[in-house]
Structure formats: structure tokens, C-alpha cells
Backbone as JSON, one array per atom type, in Angstrom:
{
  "sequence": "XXXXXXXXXXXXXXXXXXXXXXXXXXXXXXXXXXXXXXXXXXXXXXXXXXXXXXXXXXXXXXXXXXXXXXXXXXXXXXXXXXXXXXXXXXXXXXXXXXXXXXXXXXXXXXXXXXXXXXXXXXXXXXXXXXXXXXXXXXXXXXXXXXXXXXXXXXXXXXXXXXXXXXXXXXXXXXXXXXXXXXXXXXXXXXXXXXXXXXXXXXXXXXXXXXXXXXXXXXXXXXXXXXXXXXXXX",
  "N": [[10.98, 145.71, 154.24], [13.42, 147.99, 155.36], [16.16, 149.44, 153.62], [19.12, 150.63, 153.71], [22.15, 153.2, 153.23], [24.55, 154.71, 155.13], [26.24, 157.99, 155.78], [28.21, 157.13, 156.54], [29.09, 154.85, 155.1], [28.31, 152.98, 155.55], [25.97, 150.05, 155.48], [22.23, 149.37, 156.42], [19.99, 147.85, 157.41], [16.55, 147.0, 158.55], [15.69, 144.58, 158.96], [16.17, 141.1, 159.63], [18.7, 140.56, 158.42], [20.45, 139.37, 155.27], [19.84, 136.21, 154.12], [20.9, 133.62, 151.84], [21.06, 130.85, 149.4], [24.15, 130.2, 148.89], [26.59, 130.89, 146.6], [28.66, 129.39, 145.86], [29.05, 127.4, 148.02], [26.58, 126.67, 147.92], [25.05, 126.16, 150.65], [22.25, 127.57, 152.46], [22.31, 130.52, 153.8], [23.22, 132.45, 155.96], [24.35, 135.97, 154.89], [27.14, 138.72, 155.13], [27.48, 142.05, 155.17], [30.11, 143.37, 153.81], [31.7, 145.29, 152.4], [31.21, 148.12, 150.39], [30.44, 150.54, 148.47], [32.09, 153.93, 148.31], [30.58, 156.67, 150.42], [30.77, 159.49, 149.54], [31.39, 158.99, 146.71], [29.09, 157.74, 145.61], [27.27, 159.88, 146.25], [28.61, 161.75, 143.98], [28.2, 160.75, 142.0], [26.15, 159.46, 141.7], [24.63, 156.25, 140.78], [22.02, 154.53, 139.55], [22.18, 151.87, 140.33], [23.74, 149.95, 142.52], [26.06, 148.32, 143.54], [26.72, 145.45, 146.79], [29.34, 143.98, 148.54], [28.9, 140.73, 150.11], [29.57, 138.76, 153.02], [29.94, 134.98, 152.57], [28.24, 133.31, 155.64], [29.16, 130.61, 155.86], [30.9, 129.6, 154.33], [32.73, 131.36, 154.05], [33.2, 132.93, 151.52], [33.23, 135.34, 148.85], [30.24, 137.13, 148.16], [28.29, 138.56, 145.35], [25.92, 141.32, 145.2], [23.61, 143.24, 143.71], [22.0, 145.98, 144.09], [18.7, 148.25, 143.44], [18.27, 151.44, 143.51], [16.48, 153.87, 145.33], [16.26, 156.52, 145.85], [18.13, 159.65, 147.2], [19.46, 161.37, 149.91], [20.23, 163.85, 152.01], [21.0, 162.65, 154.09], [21.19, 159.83, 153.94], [20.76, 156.84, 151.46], [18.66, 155.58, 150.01], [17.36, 152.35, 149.34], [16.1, 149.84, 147.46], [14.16, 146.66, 147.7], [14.06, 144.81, 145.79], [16.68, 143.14, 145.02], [19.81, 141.77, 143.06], [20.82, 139.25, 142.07], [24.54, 138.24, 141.17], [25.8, 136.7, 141.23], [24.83, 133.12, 140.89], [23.39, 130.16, 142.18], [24.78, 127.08, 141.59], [23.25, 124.6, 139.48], [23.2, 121.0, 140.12], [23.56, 118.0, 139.06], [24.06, 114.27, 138.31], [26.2, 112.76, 136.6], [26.88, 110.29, 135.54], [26.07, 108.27, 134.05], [25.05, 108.81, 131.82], [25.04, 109.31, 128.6], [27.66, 110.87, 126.73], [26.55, 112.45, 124.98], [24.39, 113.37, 125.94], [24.94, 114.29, 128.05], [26.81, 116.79, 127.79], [25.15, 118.34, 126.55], [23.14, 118.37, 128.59], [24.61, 119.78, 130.56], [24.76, 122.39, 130.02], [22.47, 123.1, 129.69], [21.93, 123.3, 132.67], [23.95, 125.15, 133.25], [23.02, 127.71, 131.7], [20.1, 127.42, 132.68], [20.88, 128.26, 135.8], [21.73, 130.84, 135.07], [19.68, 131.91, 134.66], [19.07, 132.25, 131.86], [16.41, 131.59, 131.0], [14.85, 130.66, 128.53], [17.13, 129.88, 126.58], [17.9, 127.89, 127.86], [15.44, 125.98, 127.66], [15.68, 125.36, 124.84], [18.11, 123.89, 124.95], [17.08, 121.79, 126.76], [15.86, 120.42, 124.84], [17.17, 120.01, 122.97], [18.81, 117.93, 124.36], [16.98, 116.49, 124.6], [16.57, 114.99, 122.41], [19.28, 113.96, 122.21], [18.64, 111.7, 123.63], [16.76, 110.52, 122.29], [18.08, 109.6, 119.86], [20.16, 108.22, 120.91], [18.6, 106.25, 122.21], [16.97, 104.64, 120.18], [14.9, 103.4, 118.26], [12.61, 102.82, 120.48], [12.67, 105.06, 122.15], [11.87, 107.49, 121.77], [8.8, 106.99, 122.46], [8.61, 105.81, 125.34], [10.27, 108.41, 126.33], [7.62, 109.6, 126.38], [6.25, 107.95, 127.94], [7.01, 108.36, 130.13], [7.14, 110.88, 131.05], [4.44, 111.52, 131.29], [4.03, 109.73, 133.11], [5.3, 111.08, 135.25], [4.0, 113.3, 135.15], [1.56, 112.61, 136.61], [2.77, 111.87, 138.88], [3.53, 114.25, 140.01], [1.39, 115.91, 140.07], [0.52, 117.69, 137.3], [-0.64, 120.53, 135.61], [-2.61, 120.63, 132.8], [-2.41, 122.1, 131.02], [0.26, 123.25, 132.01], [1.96, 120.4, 131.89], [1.82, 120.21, 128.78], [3.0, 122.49, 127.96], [5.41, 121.32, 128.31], [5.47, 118.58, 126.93], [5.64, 119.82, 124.89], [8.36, 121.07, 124.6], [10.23, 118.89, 124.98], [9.31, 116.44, 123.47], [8.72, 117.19, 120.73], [9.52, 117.06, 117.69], [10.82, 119.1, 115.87], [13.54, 121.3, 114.74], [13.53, 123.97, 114.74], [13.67, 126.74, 116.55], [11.69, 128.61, 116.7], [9.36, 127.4, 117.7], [9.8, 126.7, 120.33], [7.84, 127.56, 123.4], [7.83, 130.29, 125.34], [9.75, 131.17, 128.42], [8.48, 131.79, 131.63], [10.48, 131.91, 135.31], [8.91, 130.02, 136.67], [8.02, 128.61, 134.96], [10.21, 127.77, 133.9], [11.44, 126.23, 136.2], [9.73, 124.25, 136.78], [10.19, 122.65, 134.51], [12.71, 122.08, 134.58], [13.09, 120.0, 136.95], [11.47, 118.32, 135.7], [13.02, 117.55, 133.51], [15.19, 116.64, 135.44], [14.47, 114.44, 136.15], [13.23, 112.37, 134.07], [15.85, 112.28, 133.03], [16.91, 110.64, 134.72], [15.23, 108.45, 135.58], [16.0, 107.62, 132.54], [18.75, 106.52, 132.1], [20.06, 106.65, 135.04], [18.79, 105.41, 137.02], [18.57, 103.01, 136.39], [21.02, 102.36, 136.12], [22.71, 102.74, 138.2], [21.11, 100.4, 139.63], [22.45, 98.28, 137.7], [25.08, 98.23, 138.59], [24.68, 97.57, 141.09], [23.98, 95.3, 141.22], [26.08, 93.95, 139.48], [28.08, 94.13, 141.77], [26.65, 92.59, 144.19], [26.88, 90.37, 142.83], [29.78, 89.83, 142.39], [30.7, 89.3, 145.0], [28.82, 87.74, 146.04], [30.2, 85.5, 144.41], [32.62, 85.84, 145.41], [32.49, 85.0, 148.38], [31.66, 81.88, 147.96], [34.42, 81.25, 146.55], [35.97, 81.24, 148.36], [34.98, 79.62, 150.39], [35.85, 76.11, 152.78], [36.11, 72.92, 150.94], [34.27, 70.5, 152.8], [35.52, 67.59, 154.36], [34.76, 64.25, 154.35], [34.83, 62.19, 157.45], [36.59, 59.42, 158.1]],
  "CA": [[12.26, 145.91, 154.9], [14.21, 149.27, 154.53], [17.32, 149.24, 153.54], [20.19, 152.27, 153.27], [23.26, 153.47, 153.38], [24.25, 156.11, 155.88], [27.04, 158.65, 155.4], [30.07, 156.5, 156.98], [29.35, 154.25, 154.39], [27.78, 151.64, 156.42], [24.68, 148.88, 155.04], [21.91, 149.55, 157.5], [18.41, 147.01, 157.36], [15.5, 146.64, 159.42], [14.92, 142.88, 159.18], [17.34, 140.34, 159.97], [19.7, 140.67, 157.3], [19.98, 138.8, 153.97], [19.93, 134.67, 153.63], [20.5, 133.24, 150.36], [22.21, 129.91, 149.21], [25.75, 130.66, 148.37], [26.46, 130.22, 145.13], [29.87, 128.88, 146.33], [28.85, 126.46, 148.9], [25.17, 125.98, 148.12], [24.76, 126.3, 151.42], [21.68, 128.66, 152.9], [23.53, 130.95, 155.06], [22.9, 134.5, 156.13], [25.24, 136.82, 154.53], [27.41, 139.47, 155.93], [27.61, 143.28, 154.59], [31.53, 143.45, 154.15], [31.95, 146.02, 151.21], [29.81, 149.04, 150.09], [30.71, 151.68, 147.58], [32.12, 154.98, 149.22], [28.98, 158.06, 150.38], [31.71, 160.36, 148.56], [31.46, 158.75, 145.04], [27.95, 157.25, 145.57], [27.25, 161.53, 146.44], [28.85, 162.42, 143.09], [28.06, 160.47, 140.59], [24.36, 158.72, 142.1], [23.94, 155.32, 140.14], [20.68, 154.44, 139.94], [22.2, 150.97, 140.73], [25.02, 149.88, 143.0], [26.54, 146.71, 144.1], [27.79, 145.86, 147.58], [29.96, 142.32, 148.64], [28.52, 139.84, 151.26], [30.41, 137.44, 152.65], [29.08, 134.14, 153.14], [28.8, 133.15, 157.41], [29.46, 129.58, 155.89], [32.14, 129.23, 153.87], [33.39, 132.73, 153.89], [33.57, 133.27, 150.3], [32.37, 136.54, 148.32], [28.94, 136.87, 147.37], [28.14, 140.07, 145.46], [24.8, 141.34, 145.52], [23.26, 144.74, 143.32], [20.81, 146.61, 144.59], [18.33, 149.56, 142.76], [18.15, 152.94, 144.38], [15.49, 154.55, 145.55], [16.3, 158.13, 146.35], [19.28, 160.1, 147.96], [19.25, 162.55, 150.49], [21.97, 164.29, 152.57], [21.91, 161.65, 155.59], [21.26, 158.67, 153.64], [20.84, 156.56, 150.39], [17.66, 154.51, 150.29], [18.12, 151.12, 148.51], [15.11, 149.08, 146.98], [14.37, 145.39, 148.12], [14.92, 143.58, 144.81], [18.36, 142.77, 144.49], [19.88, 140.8, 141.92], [22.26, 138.09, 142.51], [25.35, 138.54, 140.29], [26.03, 134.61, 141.06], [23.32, 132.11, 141.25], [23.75, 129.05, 142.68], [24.88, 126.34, 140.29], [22.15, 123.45, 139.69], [23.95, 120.13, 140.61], [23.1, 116.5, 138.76], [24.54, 113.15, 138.69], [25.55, 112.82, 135.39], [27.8, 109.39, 135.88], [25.88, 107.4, 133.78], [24.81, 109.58, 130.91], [25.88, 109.26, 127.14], [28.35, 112.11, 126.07], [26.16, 113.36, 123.91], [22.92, 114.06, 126.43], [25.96, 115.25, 129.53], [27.58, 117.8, 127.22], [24.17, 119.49, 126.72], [22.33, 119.37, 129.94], [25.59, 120.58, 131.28], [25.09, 123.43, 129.2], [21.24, 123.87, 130.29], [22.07, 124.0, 133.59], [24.74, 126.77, 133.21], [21.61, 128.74, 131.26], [19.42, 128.27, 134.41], [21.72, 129.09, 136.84], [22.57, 132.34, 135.04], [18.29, 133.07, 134.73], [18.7, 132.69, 130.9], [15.07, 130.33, 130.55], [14.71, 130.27, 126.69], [18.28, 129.51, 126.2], [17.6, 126.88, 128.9], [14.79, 125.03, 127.04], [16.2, 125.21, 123.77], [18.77, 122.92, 125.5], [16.56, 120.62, 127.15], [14.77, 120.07, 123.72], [19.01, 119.15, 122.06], [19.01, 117.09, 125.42], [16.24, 114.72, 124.51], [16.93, 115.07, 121.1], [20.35, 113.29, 121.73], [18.45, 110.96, 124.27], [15.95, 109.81, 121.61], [18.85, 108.89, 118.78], [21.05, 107.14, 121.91], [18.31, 104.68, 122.61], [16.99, 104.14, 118.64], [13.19, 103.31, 118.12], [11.86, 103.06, 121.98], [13.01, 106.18, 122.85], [10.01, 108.76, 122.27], [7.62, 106.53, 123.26], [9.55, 105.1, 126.81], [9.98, 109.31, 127.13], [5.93, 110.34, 126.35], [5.23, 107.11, 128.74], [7.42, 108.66, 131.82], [6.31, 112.24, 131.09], [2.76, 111.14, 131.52], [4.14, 109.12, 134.67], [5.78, 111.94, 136.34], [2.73, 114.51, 135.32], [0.72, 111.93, 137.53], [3.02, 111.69, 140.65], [3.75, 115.99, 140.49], [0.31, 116.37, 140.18], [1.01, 118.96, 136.61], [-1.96, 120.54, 135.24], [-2.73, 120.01, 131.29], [-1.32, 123.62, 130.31], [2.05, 122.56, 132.3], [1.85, 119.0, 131.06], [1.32, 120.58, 127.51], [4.0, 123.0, 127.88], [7.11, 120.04, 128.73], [5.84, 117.87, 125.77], [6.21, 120.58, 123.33], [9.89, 121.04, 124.28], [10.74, 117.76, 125.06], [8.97, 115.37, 122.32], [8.71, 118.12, 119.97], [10.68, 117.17, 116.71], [11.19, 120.6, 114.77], [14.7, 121.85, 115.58], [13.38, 125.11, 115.06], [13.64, 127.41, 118.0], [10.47, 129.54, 117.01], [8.27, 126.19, 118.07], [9.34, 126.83, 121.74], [7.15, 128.59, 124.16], [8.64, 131.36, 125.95], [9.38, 130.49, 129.65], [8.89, 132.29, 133.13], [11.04, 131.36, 135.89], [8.02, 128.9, 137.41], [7.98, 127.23, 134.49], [11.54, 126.78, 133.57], [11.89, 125.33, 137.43], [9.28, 122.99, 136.33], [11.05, 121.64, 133.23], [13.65, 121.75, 135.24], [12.96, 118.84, 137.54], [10.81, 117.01, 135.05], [14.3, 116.71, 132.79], [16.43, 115.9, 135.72], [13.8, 112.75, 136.58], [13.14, 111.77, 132.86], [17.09, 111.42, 132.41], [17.2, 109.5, 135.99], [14.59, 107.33, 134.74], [16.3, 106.61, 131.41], [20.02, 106.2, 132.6], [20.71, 106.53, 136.6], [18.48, 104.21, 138.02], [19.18, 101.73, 135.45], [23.14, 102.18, 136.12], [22.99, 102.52, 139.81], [20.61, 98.76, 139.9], [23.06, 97.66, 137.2], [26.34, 98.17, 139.48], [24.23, 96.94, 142.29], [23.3, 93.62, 140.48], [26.93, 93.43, 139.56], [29.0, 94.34, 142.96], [26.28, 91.57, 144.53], [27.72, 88.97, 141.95], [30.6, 89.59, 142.62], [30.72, 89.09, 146.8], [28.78, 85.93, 146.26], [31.22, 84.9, 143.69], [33.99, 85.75, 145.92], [32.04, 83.65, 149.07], [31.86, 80.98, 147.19], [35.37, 80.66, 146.32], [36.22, 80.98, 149.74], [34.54, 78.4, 150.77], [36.58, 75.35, 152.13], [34.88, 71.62, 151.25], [34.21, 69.66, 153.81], [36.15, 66.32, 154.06], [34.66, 62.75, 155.29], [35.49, 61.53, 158.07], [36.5, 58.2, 157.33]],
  "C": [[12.97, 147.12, 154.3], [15.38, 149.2, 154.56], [18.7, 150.66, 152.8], [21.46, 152.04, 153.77], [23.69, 155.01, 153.93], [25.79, 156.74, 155.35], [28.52, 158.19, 155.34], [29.88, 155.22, 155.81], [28.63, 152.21, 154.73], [25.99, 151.18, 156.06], [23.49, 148.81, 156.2], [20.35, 148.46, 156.85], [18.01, 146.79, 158.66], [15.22, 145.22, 159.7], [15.74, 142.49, 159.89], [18.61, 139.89, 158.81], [19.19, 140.07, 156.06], [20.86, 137.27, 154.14], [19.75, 134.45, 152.17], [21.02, 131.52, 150.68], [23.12, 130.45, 148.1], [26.14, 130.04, 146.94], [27.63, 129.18, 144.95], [29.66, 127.85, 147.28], [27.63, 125.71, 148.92], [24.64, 125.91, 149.29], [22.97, 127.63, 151.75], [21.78, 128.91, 154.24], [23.48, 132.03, 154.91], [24.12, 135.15, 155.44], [25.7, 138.49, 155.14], [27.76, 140.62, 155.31], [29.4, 142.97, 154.78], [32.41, 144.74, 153.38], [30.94, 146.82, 150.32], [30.83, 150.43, 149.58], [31.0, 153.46, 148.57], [31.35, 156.07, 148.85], [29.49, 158.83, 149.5], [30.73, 160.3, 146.81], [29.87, 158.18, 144.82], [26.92, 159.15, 145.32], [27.05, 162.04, 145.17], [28.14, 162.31, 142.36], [26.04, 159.61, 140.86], [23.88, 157.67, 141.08], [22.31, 155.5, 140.48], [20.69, 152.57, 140.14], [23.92, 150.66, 141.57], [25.27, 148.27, 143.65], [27.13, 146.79, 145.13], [28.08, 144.0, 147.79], [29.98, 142.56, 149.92], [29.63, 138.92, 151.36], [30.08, 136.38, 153.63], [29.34, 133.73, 154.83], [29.14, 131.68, 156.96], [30.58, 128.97, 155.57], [32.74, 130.47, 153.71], [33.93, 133.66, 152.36], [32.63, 134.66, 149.64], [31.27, 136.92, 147.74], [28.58, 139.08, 146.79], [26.58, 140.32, 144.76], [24.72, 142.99, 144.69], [21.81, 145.0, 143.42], [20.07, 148.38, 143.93], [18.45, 150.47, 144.05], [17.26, 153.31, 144.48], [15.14, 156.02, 145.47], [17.75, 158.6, 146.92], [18.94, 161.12, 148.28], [20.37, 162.46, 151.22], [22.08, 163.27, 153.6], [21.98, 160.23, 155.05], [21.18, 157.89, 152.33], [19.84, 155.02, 150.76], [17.54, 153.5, 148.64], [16.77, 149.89, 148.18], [15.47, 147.56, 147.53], [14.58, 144.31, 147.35], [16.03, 143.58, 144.51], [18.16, 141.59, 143.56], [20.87, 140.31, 142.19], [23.27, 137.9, 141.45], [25.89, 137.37, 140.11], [25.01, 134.18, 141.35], [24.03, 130.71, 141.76], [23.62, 127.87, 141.46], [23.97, 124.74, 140.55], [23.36, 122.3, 139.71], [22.85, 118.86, 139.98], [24.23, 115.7, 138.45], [25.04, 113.26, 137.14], [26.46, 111.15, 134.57], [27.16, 108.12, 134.33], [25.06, 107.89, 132.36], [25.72, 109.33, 129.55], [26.18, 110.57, 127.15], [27.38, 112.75, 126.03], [24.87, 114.12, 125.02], [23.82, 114.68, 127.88], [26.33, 116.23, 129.26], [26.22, 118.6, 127.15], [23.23, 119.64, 127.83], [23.3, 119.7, 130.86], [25.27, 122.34, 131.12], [23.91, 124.03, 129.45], [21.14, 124.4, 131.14], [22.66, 124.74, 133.99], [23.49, 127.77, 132.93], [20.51, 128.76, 132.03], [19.56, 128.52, 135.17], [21.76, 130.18, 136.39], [21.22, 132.99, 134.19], [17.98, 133.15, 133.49], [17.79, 131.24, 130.48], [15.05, 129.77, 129.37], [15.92, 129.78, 126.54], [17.9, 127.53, 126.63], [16.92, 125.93, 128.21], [14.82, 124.55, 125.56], [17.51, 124.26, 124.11], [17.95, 121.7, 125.53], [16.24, 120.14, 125.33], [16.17, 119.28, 122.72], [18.95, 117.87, 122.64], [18.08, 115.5, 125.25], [15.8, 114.72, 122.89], [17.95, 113.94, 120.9], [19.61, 112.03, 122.5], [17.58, 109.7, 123.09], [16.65, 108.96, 120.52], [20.01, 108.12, 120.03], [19.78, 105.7, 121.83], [16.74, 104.46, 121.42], [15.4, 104.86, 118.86], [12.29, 103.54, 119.3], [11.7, 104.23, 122.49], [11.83, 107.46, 122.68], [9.09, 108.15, 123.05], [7.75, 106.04, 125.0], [9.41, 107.1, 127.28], [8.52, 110.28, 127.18], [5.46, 109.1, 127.86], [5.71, 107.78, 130.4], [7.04, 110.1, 132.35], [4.89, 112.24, 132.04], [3.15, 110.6, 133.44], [4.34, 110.28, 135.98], [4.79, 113.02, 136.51], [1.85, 114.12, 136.62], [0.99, 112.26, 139.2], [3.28, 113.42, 140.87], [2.25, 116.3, 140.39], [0.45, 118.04, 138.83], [-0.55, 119.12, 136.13], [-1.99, 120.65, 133.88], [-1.89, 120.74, 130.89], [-0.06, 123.0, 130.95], [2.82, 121.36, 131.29], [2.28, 119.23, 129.43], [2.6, 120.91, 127.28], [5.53, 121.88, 127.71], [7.06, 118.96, 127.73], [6.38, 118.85, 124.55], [7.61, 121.25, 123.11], [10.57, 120.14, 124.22], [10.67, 117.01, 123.69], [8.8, 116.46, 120.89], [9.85, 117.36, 118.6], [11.3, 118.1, 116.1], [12.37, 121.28, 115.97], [14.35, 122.99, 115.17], [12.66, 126.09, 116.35], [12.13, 128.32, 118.21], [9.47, 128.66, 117.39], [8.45, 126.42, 119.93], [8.57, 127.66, 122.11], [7.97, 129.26, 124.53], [8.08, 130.92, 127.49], [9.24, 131.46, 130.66], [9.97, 131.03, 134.25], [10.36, 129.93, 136.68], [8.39, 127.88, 136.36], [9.08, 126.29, 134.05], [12.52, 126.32, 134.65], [11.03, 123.8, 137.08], [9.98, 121.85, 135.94], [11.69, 121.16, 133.87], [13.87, 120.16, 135.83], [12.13, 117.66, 136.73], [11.92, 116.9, 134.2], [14.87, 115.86, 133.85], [15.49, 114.26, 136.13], [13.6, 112.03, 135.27], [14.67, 111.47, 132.97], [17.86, 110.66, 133.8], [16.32, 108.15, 135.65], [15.45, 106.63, 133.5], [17.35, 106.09, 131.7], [20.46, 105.73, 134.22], [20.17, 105.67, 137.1], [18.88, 103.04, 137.32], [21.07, 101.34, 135.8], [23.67, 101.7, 137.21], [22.58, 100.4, 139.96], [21.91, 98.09, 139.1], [24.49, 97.54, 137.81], [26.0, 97.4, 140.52], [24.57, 95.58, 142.36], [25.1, 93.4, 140.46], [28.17, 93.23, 140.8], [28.44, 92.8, 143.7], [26.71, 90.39, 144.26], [28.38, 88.62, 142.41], [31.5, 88.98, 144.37], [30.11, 87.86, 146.96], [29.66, 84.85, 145.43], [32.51, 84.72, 145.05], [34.07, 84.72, 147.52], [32.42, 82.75, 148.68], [33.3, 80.1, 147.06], [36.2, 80.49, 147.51], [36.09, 79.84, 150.67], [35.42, 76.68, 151.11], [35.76, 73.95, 152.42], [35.21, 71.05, 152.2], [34.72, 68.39, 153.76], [35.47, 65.39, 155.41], [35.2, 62.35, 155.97], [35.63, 59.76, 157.96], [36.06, 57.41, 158.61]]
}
């Protein structure tokens, strides 16, 4: 797809524009050129990177988008196809039923993979079931090596993957030079194998346990409703 900027200042592409999800709505929703650096000052000074602001067709909010350069010539300003998203879309979990201590840091992971920084990211997770393992005493490594193993099964992970997510997870050594170094594949991986390990240890357990008790309580409240029946004499 080619993509430029002609003299009036105007965002010109061949495809069908640019879809993302909004980092603001989460939505995925085409985005609309609205704001582009003036030919003038683009002329003068010739980044070799420039930023222009989309604005979302969904919720109408500002998405801003930087794009490399390619070249400049007198009619136009040709604009490379990797852009970089200056917002990311913010990862979203439940976290209702979570001890402090393991909410405050995979809060803090998923800021660091929203904002692309991986290593940061798994040096989290690894705090994350760090605090998970001293919340629930003695059981707790072995309950999270047995769900690991479970979830490797139903994602279908292959040993190296598999390999990779124990040695941040179950890992004891709080030293950071023991992690691997991540690509973005793999620290989507992790990703979803934390947020199901700490649905496994907490959410489903919380959700059934509200269940179990709301149920109680509606046949309790039957019950008292109930009025006895009197003999007819």
C-alpha cells in the first residue's frame, strides 16, 4: 500500500485506509486522516519521521499514529507502511477477586504490554506469581505447575513455549538475569497463559463461590415465605 502526502498537505493511500482497535474504545474501527504536519515545514526541515492524528469513526476520539519516511520530492512525500502506534490498546482483566498483592502487579504488567515493553512485562508476571505462591502457602507451586501443564494441553504449546512460561512463572530466583528475553509472540503467549492461571486460581473459584451463595440465599428467602398449611378440622 502506498502512502503520501501531497503538497496541500493532504494523507493520500491506495488501500482502504487504516483499521486498528482504538486504544480509547477498544473498538476495531477504521480511522480517519484528520491532522498532518504542514508540506511547508515537512519541506524545510524533512524528518525522517512524522506523526499524523486519526480520528477514531467509533468513538471519535484522537488516535495518533507515526509514520517513517521514505523519500521527498517536489510533488510529494512518500511515507513507509510500518507505523507505530503512539497508544496501544490497554489489555483489560477481571481483577475482582484477586489478592492486593497479585492486582497491584499484574496491573502493572499489563501497562508494560500495552506500551510493547515485553521484558519489563515478564519480570512482572514472574512478582505476579511470586505473590500468588506466598497468598495460597504450601499448594501453591504445585496447584500452578499442575494448571500450566493443563493449559499447555488445551493451547496445544510446544515444549520450547511450555519451557519458556515455566521459567518465568515457577522460577524462584528473583534475579532478573534468569529471564529469557521475549518477542512480541511470545510475550502474547505468557500473556494469556497468566490471565487463565490467575482465573483458575481466584475468578472461577469467586464467581462459583457468589453463585453457591446468591442460590442460598433465594432458597432461604423461599422458604421463609412460605405460608403452612392449616388442617381443616
Amino acid at each position: 500500500m502506498s502512502i503520501h502526502i501531497d503538497t496541500n498537505g493532504q494523507l493520500h493511500d491506495s488501500g482502504t485506509g487504516l483499521t486498528l482497535h482504538c486504544p480509547h474504545c477498544q473498538v476495531l474501527a477504521h480511522l480517519t486522516p484528520v491532522s498532518t504536519p504542514l508540506w511547508s515545514v515537512l519541506r524545510t526541515y524533512r524528518p525522517a519521521q512524522i506523526g499524523v492524528v486519526y480520528r477514531c469513526d467509533a468513538c471519535n476520539a484522537p488516535v495518533f499514529i507515526k509514520y517513517p519516511v521514505k523519500f521527498y520530492t517536489e510533488q510529494r512525500i512518500e511515507l513507509g507502511n510500518h507505523f507505530v502506534e503512539l497508544e496501544r490498546s490497554r489489555e483489560r482483566f477481571d481483577y475482582t477477586y484477586l489478592p492486593d498483592s497479585c492486582e497491584l502487579l499484574f496491573k502493572e504488567a499489563l501497562q508494560c504490554f500495552s506500551q510493547g515493553a515485553y521484558n519489563a512485562f515478564a519480570s512482572l508476571c514472574r512478582r505476579t506469581a511470586q505473590a500468588l505462591f506466598k497468598d495460597m502457602v504450601d499448594s501453591g507451586r504445585m496447584k500452578v505447575f499442575n494448571l500450566l501443564s493443563e493449559a499447555r494441553d488445551l493451547a496445544g504449546l510446544d515444549n520450547d513455549s511450555f519451557n519458556l512460561v515455566t521459567r518465568i512463572v515457577l522460577d524462584k530466583d528473583t534475579d532478573t538475569d534468569t529471564l529469557p528475553i521475549l518477542d512480541s509472540r511470545h510475550a502474547g503467549m505468557l500473556l494469556e497463559v497468566m490471565k487463565d492461571l490467575l482465573y483458575q486460581c481466584y475468578i472461577r473459584q469467586g464467581k462459583l463461590q457468589q453463585a453457591l451463595q446468591m442460590r442460598r440465599y433465594f432458597a432461604d428467602e423461599r422458604s421463609n415465605n412460605v405460608m403452612p398449611i392449616k388442617a381443616v378440622p
